[in-house]
PDB file of N, CA, C and O in Angstrom:
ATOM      1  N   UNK A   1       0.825  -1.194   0.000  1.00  0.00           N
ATOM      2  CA  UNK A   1       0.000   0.000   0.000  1.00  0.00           C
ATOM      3  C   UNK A   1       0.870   1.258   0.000  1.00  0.00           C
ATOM      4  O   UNK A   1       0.493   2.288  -0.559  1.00  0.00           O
ATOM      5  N   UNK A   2       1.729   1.184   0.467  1.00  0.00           N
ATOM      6  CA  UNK A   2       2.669   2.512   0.780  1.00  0.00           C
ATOM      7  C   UNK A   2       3.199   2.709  -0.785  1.00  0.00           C
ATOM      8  O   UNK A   2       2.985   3.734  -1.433  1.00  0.00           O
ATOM      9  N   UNK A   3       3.799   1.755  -1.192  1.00  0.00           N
ATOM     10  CA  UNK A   3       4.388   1.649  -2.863  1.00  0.00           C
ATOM     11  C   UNK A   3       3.276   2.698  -3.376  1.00  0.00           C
ATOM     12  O   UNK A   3       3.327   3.844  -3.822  1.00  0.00           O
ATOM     13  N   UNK A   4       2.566   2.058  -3.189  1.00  0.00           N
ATOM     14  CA  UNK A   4       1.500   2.741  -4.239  1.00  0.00           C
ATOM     15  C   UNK A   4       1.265   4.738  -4.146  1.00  0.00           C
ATOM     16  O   UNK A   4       1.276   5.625  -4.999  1.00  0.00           O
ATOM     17  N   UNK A   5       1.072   4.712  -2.634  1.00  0.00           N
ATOM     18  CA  UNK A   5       1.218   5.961  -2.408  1.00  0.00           C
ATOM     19  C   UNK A   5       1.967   7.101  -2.846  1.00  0.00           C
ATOM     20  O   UNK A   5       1.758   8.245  -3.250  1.00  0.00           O
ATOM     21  N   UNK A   6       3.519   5.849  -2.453  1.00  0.00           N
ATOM     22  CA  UNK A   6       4.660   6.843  -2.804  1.00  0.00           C
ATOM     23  C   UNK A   6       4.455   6.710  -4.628  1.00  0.00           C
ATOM     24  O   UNK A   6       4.632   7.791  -5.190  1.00  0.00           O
ATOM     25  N   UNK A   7       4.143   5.637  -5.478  1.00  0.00           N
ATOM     26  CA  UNK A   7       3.918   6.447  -6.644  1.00  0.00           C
ATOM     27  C   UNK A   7       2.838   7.331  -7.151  1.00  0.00           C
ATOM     28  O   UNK A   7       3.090   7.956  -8.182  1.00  0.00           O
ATOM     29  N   UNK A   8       1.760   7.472  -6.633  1.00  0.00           N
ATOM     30  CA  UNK A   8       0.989   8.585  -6.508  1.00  0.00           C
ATOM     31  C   UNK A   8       1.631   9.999  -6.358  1.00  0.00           C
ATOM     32  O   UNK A   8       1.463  11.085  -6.913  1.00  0.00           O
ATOM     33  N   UNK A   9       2.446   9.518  -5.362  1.00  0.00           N
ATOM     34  CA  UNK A   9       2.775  11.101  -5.025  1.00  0.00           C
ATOM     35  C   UNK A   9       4.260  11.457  -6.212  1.00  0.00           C
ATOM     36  O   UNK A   9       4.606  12.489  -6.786  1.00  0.00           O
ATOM     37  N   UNK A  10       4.677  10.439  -6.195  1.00  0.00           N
ATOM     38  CA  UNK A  10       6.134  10.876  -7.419  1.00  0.00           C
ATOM     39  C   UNK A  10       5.564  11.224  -8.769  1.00  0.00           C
ATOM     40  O   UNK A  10       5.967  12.175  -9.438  1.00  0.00           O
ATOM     41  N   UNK A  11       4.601  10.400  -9.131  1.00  0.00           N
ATOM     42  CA  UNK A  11       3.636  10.531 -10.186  1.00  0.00           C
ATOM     43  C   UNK A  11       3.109  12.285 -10.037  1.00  0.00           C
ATOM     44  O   UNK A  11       3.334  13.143 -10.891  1.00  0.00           O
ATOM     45  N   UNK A  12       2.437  12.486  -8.844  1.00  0.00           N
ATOM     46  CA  UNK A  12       1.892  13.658  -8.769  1.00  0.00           C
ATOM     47  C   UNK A  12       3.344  14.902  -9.001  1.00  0.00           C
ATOM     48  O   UNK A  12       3.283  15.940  -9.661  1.00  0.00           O
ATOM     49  N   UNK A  13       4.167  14.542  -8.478  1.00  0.00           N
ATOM     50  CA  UNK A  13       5.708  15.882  -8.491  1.00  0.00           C
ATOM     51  C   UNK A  13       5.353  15.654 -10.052  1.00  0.00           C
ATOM     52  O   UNK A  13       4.304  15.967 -10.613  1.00  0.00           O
ATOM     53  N   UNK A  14       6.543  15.002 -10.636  1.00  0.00           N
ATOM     54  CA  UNK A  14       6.311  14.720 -11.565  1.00  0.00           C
ATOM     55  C   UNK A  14       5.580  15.731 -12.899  1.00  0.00           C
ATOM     56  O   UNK A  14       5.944  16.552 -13.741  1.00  0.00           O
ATOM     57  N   UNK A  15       4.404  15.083 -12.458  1.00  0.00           N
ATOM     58  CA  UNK A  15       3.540  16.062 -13.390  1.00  0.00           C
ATOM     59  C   UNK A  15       3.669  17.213 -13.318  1.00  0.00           C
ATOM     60  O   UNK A  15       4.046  17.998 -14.188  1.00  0.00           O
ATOM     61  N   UNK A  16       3.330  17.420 -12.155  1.00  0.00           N
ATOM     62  CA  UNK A  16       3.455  19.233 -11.286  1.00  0.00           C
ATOM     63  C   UNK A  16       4.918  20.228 -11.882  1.00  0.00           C
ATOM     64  O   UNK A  16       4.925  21.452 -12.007  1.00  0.00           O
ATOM     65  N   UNK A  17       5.795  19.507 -12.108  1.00  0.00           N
ATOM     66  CA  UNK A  17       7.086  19.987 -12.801  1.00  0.00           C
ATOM     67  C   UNK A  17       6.909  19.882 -13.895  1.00  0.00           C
ATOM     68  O   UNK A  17       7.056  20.903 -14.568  1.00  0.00           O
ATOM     69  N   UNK A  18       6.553  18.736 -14.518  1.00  0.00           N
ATOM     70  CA  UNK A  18       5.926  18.998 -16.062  1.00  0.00           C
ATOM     71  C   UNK A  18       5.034  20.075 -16.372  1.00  0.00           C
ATOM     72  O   UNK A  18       5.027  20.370 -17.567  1.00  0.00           O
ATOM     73  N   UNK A  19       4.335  20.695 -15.687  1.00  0.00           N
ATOM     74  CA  UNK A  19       3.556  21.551 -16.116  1.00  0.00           C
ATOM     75  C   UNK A  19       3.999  22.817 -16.097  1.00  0.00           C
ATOM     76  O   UNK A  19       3.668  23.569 -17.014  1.00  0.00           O
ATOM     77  N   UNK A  20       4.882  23.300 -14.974  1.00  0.00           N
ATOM     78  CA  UNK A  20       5.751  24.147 -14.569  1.00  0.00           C
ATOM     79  C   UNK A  20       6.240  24.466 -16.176  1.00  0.00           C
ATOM     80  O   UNK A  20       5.851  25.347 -16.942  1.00  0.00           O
ATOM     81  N   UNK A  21       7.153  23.493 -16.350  1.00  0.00           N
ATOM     82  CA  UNK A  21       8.318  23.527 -17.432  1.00  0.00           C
ATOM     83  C   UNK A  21       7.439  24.100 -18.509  1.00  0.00           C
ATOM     84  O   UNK A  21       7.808  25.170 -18.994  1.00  0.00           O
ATOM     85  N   UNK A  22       6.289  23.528 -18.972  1.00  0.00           N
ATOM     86  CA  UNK A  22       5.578  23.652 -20.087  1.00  0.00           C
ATOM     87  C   UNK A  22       5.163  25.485 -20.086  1.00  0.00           C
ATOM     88  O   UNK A  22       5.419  26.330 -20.943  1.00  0.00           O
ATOM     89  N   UNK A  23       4.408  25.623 -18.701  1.00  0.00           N
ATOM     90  CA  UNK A  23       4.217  27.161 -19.063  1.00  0.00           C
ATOM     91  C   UNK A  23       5.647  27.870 -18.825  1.00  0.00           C
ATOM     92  O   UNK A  23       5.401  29.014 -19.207  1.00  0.00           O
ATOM     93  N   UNK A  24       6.920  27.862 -18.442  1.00  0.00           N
ATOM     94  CA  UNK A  24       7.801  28.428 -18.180  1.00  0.00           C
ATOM     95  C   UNK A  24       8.841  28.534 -19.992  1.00  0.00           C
ATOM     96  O   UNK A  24       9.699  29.305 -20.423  1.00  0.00           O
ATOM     97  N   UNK A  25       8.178  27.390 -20.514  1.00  0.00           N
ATOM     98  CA  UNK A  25       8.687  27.304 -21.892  1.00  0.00           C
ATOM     99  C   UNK A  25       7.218  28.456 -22.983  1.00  0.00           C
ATOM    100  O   UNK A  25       7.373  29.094 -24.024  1.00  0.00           O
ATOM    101  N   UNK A  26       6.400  28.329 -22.422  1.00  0.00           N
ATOM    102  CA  UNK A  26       4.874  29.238 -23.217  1.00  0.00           C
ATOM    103  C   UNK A  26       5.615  30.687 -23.299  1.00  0.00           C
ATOM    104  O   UNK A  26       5.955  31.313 -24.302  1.00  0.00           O
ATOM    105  N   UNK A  27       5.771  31.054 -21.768  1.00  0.00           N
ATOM    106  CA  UNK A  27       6.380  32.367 -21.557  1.00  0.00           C
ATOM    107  C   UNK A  27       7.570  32.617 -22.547  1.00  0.00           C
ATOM    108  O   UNK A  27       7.486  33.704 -23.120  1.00  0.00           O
ATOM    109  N   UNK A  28       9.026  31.594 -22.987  1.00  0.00           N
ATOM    110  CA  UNK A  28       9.883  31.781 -23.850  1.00  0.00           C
ATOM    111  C   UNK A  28       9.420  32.047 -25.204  1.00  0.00           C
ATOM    112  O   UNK A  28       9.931  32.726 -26.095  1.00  0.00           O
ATOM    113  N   UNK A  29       8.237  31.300 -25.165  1.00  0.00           N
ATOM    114  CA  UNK A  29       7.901  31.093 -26.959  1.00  0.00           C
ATOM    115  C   UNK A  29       7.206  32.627 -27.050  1.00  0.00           C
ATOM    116  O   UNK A  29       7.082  33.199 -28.133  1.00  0.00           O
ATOM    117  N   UNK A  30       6.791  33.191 -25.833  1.00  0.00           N
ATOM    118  CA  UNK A  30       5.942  34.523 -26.604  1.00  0.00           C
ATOM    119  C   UNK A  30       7.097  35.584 -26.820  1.00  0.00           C
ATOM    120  O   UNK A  30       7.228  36.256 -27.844  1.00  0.00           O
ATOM    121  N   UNK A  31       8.289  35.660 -25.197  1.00  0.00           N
ATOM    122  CA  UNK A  31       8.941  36.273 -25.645  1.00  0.00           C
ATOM    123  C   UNK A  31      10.024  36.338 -26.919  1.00  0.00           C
ATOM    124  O   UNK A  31      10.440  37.454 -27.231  1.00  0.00           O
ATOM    125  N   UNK A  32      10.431  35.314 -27.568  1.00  0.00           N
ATOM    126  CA  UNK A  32      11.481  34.986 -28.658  1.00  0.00           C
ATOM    127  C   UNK A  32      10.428  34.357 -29.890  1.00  0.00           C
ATOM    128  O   UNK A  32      10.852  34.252 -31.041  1.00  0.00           O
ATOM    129  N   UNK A  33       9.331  34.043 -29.609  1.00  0.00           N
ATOM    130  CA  UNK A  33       8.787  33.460 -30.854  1.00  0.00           C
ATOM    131  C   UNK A  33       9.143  32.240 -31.467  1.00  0.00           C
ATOM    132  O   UNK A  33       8.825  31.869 -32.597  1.00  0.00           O
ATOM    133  N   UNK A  34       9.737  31.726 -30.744  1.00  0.00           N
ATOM    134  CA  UNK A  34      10.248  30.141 -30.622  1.00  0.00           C
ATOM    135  C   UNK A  34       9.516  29.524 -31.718  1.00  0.00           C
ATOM    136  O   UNK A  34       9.905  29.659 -32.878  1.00  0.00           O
ATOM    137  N   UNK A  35       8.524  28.884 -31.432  1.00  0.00           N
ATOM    138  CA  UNK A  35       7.636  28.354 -32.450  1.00  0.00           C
ATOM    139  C   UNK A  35       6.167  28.880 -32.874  1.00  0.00           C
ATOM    140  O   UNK A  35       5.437  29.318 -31.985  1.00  0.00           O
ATOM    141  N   UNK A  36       5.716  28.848 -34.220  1.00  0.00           N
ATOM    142  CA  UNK A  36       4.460  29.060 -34.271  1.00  0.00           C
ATOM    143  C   UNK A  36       3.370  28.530 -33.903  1.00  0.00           C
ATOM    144  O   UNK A  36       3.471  27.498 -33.240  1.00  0.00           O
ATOM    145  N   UNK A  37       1.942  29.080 -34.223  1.00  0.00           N
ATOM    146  CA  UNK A  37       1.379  28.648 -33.349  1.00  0.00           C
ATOM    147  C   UNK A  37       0.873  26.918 -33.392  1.00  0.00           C
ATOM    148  O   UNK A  37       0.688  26.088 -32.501  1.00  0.00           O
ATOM    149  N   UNK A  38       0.784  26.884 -34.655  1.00  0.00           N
ATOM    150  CA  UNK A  38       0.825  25.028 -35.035  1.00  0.00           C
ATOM    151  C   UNK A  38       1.879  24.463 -34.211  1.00  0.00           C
ATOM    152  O   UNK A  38       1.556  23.750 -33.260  1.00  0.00           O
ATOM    153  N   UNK A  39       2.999  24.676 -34.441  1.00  0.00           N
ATOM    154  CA  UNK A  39       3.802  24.339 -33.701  1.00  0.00           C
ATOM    155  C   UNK A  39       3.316  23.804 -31.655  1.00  0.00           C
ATOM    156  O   UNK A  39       3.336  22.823 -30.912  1.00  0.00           O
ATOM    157  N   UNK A  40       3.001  25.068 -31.650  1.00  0.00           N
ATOM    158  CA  UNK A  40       2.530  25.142 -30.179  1.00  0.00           C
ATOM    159  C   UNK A  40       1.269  24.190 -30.136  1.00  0.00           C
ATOM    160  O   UNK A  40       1.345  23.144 -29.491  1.00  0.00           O
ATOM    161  N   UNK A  41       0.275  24.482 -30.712  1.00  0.00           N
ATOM    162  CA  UNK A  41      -0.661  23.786 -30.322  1.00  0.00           C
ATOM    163  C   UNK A  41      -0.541  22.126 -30.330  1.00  0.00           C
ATOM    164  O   UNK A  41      -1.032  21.295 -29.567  1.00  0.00           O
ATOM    165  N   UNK A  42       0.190  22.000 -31.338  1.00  0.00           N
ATOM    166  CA  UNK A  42       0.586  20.149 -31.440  1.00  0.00           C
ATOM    167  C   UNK A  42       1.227  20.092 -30.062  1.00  0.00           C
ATOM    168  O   UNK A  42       0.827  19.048 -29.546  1.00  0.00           O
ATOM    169  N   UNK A  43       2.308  20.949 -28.955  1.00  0.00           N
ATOM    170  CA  UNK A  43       2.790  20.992 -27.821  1.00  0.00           C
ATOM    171  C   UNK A  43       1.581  20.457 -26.858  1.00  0.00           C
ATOM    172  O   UNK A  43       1.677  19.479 -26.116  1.00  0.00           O
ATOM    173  N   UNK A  44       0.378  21.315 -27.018  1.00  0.00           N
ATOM    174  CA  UNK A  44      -0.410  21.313 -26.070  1.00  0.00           C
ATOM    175  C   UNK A  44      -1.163  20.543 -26.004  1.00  0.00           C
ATOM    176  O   UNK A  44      -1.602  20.236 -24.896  1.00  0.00           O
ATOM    177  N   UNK A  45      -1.709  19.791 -27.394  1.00  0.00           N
ATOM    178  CA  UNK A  45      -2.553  18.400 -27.803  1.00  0.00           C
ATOM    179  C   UNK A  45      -1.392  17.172 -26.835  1.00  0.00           C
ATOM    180  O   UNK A  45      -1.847  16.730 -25.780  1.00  0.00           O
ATOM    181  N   UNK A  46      -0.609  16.922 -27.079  1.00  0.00           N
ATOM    182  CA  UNK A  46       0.781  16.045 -26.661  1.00  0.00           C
ATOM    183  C   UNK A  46       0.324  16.365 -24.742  1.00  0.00           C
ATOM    184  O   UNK A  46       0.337  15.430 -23.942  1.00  0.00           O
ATOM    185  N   UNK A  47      -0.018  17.732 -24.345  1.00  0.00           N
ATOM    186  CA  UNK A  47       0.341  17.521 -23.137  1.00  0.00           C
ATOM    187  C   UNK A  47      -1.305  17.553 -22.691  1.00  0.00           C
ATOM    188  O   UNK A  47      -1.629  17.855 -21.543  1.00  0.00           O
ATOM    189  N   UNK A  48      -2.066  17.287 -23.490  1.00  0.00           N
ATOM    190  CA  UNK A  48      -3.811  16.799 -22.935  1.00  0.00           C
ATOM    191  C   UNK A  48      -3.494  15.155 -22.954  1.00  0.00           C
ATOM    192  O   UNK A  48      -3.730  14.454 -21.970  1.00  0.00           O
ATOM    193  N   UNK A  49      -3.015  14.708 -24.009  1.00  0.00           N
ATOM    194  CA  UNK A  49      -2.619  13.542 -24.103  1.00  0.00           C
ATOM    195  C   UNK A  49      -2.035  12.613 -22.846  1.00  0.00           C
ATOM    196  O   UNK A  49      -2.430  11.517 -22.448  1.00  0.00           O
ATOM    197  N   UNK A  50      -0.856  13.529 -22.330  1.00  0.00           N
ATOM    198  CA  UNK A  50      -0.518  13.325 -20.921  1.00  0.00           C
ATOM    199  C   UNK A  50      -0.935  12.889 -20.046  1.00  0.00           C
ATOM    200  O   UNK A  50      -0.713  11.964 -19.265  1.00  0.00           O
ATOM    201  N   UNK A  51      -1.852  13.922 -20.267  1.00  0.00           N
ATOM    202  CA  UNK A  51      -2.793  14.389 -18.694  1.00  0.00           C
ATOM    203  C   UNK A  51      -3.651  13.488 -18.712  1.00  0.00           C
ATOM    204  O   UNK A  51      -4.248  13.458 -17.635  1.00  0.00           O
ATOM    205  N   UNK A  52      -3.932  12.883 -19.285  1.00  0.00           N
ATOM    206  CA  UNK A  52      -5.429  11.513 -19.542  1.00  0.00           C
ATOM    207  C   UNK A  52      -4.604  10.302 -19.248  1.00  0.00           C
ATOM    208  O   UNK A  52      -4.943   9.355 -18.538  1.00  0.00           O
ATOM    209  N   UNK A  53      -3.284  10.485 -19.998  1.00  0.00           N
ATOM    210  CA  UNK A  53      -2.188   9.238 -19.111  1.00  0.00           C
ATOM    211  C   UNK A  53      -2.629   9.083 -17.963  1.00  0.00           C
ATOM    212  O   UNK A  53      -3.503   8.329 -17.537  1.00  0.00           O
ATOM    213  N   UNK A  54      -1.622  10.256 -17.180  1.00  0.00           N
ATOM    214  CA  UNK A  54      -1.606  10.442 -15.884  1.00  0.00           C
ATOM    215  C   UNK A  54      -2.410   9.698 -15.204  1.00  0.00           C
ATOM    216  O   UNK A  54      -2.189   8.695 -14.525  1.00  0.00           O
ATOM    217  N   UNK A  55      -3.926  10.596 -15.570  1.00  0.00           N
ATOM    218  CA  UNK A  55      -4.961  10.469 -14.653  1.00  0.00           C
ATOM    219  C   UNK A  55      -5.191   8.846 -14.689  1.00  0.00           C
ATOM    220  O   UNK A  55      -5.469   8.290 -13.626  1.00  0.00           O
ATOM    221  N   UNK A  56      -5.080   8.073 -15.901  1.00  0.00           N
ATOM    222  CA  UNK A  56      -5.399   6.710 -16.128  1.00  0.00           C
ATOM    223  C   UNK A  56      -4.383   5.734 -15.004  1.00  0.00           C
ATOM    224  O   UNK A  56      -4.803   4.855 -14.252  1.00  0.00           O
ATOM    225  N   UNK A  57      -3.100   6.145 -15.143  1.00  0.00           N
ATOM    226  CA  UNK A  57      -2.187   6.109 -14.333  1.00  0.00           C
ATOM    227  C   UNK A  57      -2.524   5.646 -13.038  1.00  0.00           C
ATOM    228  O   UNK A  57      -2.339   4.481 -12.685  1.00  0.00           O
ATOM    229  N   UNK A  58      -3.238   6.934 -11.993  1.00  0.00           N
ATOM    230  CA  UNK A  58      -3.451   7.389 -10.859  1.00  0.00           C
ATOM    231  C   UNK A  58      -4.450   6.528 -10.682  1.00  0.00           C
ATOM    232  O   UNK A  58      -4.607   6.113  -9.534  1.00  0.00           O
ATOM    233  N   UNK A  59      -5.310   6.076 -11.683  1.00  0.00           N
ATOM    234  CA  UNK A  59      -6.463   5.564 -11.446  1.00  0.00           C
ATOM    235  C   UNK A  59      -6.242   4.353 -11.195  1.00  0.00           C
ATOM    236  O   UNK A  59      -6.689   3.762 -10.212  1.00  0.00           O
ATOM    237  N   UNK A  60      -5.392   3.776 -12.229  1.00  0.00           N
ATOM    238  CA  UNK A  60      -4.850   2.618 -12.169  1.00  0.00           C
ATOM    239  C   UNK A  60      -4.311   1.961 -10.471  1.00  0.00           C
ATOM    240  O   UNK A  60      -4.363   0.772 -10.156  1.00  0.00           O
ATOM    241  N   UNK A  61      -3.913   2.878  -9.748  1.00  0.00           N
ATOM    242  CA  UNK A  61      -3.101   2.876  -9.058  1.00  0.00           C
ATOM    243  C   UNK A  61      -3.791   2.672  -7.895  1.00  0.00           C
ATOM    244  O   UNK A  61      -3.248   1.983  -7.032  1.00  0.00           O
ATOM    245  N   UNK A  62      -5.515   3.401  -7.579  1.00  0.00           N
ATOM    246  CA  UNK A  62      -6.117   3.485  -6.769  1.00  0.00           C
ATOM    247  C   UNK A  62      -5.938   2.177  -6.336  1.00  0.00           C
ATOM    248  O   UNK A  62      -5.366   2.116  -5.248  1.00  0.00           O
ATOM    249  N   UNK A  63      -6.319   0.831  -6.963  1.00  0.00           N
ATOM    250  CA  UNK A  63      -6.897  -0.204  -6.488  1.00  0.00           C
ATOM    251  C   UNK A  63      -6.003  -0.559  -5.188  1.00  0.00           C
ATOM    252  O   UNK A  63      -6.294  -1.526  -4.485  1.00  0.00           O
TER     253      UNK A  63
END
């Protein structure tokens, strides 16, 4: 039971830094123009994609 917890919760950092990174990289792309917006949005499809992982993940994990 504890296993599980502790991957819940590493699972949860994890993400939480992933998301960090993602808007801390949004902020670069507006200031320098990094990529366009296709560009970006395929970024953000990729990180809904994630997030349904995750959650499947977590869910997985409940039992």
């Amino acid at each position: 039971m504890r296993e599980k917890n502790d991957l819940k919760e590493k699972l949860a950092e994890d993400h939480s830094a992933f998301l960090k990174r993602v808007f801390i990289n949004k902020e670069r792309r507006d200031e320098h123009k990094i990529m366009n917006d296709d560009q970006f949005n395929c970024v953000i499809e990729s990180i809904k994609k994630y997030n349904e992982q995750a959650k499947e993940l977590k869910n997985s994990v409940k039992d």
